[in-house]
Structures are given as C-alpha cells and as structure tokens.
C-alpha positions as CSV (number, residue, x, y, z in Angstrom):
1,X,-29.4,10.1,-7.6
2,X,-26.5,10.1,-5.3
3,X,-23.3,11.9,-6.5
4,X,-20.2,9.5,-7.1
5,X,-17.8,9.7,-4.5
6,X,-14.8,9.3,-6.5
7,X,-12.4,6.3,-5.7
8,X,-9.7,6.7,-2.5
9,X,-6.5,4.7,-3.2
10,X,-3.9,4.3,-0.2
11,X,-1.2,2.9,-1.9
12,X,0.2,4.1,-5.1
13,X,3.7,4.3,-6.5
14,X,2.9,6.0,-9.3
15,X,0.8,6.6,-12.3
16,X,0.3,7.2,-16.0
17,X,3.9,6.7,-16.5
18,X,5.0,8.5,-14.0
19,X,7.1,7.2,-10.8
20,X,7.2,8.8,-7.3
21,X,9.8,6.7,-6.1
22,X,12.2,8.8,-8.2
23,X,15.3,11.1,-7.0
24,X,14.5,13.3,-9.8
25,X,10.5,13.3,-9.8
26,X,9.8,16.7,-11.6
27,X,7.2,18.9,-11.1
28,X,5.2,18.0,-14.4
29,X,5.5,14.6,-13.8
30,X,3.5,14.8,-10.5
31,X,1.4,17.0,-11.9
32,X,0.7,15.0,-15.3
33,X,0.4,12.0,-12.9
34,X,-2.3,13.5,-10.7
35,X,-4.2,14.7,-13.8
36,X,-4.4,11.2,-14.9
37,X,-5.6,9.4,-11.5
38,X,-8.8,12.5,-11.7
39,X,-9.3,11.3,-15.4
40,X,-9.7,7.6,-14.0
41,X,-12.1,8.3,-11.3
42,X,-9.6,8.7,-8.3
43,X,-10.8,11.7,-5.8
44,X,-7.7,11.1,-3.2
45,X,-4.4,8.6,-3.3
46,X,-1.7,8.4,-0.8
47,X,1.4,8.3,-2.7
48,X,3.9,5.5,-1.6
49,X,7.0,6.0,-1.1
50,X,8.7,2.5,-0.5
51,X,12.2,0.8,0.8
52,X,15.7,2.1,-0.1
53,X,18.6,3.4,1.3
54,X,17.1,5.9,4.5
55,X,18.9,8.7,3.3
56,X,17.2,8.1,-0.3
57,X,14.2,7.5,1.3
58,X,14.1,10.8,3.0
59,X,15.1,12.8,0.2
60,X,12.5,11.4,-2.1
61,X,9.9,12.0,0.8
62,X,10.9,15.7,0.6
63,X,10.8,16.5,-2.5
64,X,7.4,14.6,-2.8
65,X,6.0,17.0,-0.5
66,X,7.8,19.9,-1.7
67,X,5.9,19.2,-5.2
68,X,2.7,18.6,-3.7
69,X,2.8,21.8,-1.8
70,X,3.4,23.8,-5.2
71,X,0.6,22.6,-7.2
72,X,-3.1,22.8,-6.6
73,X,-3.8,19.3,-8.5
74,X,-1.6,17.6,-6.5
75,X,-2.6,19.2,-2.9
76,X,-6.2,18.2,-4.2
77,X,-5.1,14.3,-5.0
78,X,-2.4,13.4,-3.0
79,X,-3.7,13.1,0.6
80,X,-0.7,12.1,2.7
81,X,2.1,9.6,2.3
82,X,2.2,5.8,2.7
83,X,5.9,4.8,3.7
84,X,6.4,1.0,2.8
85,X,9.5,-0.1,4.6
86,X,12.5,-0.2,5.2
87,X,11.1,-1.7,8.5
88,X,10.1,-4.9,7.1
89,X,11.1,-8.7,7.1
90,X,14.4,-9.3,5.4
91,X,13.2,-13.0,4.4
92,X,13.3,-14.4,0.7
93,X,9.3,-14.0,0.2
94,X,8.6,-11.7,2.9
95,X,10.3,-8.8,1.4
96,X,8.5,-9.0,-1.5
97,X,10.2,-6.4,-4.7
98,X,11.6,-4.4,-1.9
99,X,15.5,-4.1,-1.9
100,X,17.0,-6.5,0.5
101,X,20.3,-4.4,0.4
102,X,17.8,-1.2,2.2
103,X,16.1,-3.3,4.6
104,X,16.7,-2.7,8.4
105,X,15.2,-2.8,11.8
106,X,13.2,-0.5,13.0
107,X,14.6,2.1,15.2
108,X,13.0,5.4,16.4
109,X,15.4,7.8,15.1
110,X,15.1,6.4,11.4
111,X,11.3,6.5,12.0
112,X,11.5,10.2,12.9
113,X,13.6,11.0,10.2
114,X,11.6,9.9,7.4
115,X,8.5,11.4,9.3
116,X,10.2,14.3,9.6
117,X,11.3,14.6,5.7
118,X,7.2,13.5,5.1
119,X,6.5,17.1,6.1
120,X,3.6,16.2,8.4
121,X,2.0,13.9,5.1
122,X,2.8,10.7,6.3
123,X,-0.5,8.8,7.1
124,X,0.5,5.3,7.1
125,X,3.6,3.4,7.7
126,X,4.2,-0.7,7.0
127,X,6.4,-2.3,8.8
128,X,7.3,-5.6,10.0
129,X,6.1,-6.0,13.6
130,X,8.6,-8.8,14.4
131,X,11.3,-6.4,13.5
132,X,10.3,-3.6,15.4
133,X,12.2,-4.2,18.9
134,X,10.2,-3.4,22.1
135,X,7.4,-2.4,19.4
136,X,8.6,1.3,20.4
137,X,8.3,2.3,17.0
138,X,4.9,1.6,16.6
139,X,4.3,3.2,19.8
140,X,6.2,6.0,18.1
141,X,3.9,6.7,15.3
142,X,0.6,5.5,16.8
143,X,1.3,8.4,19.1
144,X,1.6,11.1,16.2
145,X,-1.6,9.3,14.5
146,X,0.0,7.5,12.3
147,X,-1.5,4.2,10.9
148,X,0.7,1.5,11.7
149,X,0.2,-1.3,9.1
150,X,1.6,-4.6,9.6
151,X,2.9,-6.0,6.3
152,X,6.1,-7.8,4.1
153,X,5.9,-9.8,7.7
154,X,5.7,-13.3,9.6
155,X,4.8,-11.4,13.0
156,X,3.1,-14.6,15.2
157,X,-0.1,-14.6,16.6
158,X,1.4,-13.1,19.6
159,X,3.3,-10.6,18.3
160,X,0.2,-9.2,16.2
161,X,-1.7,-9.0,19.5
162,X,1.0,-7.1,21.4
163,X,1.6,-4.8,18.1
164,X,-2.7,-4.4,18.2
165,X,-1.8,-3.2,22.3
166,X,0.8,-1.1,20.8
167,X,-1.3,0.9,18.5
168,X,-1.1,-1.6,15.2
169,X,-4.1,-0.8,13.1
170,X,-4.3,-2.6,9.7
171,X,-2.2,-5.3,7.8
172,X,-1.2,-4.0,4.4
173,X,-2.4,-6.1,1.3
174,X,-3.0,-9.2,3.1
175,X,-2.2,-12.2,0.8
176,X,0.9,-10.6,-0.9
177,X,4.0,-10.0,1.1
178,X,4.6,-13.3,2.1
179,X,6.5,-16.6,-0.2
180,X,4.5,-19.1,-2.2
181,X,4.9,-21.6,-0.2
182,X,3.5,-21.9,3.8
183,X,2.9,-23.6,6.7
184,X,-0.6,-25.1,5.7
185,X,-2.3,-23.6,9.2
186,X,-0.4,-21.6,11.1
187,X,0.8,-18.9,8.6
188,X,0.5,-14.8,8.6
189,X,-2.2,-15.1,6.7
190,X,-4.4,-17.2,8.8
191,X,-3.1,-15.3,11.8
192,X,-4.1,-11.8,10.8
193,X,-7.6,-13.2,9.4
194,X,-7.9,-14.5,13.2
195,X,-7.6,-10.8,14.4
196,X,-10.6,-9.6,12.0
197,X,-12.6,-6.7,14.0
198,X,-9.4,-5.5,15.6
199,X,-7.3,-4.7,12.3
200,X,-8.4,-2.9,9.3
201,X,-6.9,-5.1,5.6
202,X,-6.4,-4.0,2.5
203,X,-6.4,-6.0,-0.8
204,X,-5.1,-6.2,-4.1
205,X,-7.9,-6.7,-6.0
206,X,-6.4,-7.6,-9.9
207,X,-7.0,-11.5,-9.3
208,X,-3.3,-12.0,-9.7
209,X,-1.6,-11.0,-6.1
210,X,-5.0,-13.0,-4.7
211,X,-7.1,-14.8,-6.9
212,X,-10.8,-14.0,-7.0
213,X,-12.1,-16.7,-5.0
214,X,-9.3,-16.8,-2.3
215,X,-10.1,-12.7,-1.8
216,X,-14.3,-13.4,-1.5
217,X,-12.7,-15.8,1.4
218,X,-10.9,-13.1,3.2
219,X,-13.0,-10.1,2.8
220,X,-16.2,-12.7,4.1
221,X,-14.2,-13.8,6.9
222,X,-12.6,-10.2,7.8
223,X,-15.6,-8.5,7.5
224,X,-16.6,-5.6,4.9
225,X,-17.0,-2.8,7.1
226,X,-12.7,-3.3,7.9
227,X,-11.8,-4.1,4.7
228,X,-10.0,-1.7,1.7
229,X,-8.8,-2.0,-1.9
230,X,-6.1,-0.7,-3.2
231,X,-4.2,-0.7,-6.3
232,X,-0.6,-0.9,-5.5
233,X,-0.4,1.0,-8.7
234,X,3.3,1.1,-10.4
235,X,4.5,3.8,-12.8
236,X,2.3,2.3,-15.8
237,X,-1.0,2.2,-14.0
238,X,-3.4,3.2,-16.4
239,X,-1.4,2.9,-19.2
240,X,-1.6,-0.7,-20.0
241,X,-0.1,-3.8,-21.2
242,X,3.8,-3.2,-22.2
243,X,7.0,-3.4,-21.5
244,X,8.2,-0.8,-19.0
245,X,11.3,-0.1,-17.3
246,X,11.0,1.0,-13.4
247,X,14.1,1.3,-11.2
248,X,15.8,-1.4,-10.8
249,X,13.9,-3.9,-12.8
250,X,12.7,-4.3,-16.5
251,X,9.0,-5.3,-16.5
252,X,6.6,-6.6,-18.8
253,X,3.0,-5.6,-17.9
254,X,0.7,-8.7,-19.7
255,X,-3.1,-8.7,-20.8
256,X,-3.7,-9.5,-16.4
257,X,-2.1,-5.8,-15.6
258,X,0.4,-7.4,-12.9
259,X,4.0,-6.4,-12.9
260,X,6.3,-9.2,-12.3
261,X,10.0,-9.5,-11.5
262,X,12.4,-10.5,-14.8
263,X,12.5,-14.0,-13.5
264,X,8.8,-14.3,-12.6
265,X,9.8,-15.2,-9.1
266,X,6.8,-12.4,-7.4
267,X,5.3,-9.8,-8.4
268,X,6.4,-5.9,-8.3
269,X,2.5,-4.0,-7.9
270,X,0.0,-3.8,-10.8
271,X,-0.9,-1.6,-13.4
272,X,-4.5,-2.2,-12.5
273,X,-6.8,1.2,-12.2
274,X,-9.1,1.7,-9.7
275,X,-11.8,1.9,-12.0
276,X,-10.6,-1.8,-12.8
277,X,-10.4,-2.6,-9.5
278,X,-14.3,-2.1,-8.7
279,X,-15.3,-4.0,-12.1
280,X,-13.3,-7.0,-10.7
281,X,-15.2,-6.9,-7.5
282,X,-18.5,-6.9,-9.0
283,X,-17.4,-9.3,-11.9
284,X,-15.2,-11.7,-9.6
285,X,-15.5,-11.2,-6.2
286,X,-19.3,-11.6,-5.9
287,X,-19.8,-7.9,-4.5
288,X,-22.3,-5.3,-5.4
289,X,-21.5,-2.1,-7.0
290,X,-22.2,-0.5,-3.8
291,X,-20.1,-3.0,-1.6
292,X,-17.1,-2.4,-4.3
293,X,-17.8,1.1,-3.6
294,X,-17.6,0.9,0.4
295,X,-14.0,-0.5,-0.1
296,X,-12.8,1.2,-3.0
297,X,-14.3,4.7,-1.5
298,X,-15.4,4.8,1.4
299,X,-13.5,2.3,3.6
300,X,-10.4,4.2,2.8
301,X,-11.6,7.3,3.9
302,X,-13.0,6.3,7.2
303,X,-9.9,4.2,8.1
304,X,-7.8,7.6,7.9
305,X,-10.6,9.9,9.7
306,X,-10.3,7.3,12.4
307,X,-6.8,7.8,13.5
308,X,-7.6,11.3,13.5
309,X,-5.9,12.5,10.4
C-alpha cells in the first residue's frame, strides 16, 4: 500500500476564508488557513502573492514571511512564495483580475525588491515576457533559481524562445490569462503548446477557466510528465458556494466553484480544493487516479527540485 503523498499546490491566494493578499493578514488567519489546506489533503502550497502597488506588494510579502517564520503549521505548509505580477501584460484580457492601475514593466530593481521583501521564499515569479525589456529580469531571477513563469502574456513565438534562452521555465495556467476572443492560429496559447518539452504548464483544472475537453487537449499535446495543477485558490477555497467579498471586488462563488468579476467579464481564481481538483481529472479529463496524482502531487514537486530550490 503506498502512503498518500498529500497534494502540492503552487498557486494559492488564500484559503478557508482567509486572504494572503491582505495588509493586515494576522497571525491566526495564516495559521487557521494552513490548518484548513492539511484538513483538505494539501502537504505543501506556495502562497501567491499577486499585482498591486510595488510598495504594497512588498510589504504584504514581508509580513507573509514574517508569519510563516513564527508558526510551525505554516513553515510546514507554505513552501515558498509565488509572485503574480506586476510584470505582466497591461492589455484588456491579458491582465486578467489583476489591477491595471499596479501594472508595470519589468525592471531589475523592482524585481529585487520584492525578492528581497520574499525573505529568500520566493520560488516562482510570472511575468509577461514581452514586457520584460532585454529579458534582464528573467535573467535576474533565473540566476537566483527562481522559476520564471510566463503568464497574463501575448509573448510571440520568438519571444518565448528567447525568454526559454533566458532561463524561462513554465507558462502559468495556460488557457486563462488571455481575452475570449483570439487569433484562430497564431495565439499564446497555440504558441506555448508549440514549446511542449522545453516549458513546464500549469492548469486550472475546475472545467470553468478550461473546459474539460479543451484541458485533455493540452495536457495530451504538452505531455504529462511537464504538466501541473493548481487551484488558483481565492480566500473561499474550501468553503463553498456564497457570496464573498475579496478586495476590491464582490464575488458570488456558484454551484461550478469559480469566482467571477461583478460583471461577469473573466474570472478572479476558484474556490475549487485540490481534493476537487483530482476528482475532476479522473471524472472529466480522462486521467487515472495516479496520472491526477503525478500532476496534482508529484509534478509540482519535481518542477521546484529542478531549479534547485
């Protein structure tokens, strides 16, 4: 009998309620939070800490790691840090939930501050490859073993490839990110499935930010063995269908789990578990429990070991 691994999730806003992208995130909270992902199965997460005003951004990194280093259950759980933005396309569509007022280019010094406030935790940093001059930032952080994730991004073709040169190492929840409506061939999505075996890609897998039969497409053609799940769990991950309030926006979380924007224009993460996450592979997506597993467990893992984290 082999001993369950426990699921690894690399990008999670927050939990149970609970919301990390908070100036006031209290010690309880975190801690509440982190009890709540080891109830639902979750072994590790890398708590996301995503666009906003730099100085913002680096203050809620800091107190983030200042939390995690006080308490046991969260040292144990949180991982690292995944920093989403600000680096990333401006564009209607591109730019996702992320606040176009706190987007910028990316510039070395910003970089290095918000590394710097990580406290050594950051693990993996999405940004817009198109919008990283000279690609020196992802030279940057490839250099202090950071993954660099493409993602929120219409990089082209040759742009990916240089950023691949450059140290890029994964596209961030490929299928989201990006408007509703696209070039019919040559989009980002078609351009980073064109690069499979020389970037790792995570998905969303509630059926909602990709729909069942679209993500069997992607994985098939990306390959399993490069491939992760995550949740892009928002504060009421794992607590269900509601109405919420989170930041800046009012959400209603339906029977589906995904969090949309007032207007319904695109989405702002899910409220899907893990747990929920390898029942809709095996249920949807045509995997086996032990495929789910390689994604939702393993894959994770082995993508951070690799950069030599």
């Amino acid at each position: 009998m082999t001993t369950d691994p426990g699921y690894f999730d690399l990008q999670v806003n927050g939990y149970g309620g609970v919301d990390f992208n908070l100036d006031d995130l209290s010690a309880e909270d975190l801690h509440l939070a982190c009890e709540a992902l080891a109830r639902d199965g979750v072994k590790a997460i890398l708590a996301t800490i995503i666009t906003e005003d730099l100085e913002r951004m680096c203050r809620r990194l800091s107190r983030l790691a200042r939390l995690r280093e006080a308490d046991a259950t969260a040292a144990r759980i949180i991982a690292g840090i995944h920093i989403e933005g600000p680096f990333i396309n401006p564009a209607d569509g591109y730019r996702g939930a992320h606040p176009r007022d706190a987007v910028r280019p990316a510039d070395e010094d910003s970089a290095g501050r918000l590394l710097d406030a990580a406290g050594g935790l950051a693990r993996i940093v999405t940004l817009a490859p198109e919008c990283d001059d000279g690609l020196r930032v992802t030279r940057m952080l490839a250099r202090r073993n950071v993954v660099v994730s493409a993602g929120h991004c219409d990089a082209s073709a040759d742009r990916l490839r240089a950023g691949i040169d450059a140290g890029l190492r994964m596209f961030t929840h490929l299928g989201n990110g990006c408007p509703m409506t696209l070039h019919r061939h040559d989009n980002i999505i078609q351009r980073v499935l064109g690069l499979s075996g020389q970037l790792w890609m995570s998905f969303i897998a509630d059926g909602v930010h990709v729909p069942f039969f679209a993500l069997s497409n992607y994985m098939r053609l990306a390959g399993l063995e490069r491939c992760v799940v995550v949740s892009d769990a928002i504060a009421p991950a794992g607590k269900g269908p509601g109405r919420y309030r989170l930041g800046r926006w009012e959400l209603l979380i339906g029977e589906d789990l995904a969090a949309r924007a007032p207007d319904g224009s695109h989405l702002v993460g899910s409220a899907m578990t893990m747990r929920q996450a390898e029942a809709n592979l095996t249920a949807h997506a045509g995997l086996s429990r032990e495929q789910a597993r390689q994604l939702t467990s393993i894959n994770p893992e082995r993508l951070l070991q690799e950069s030599g984290r």
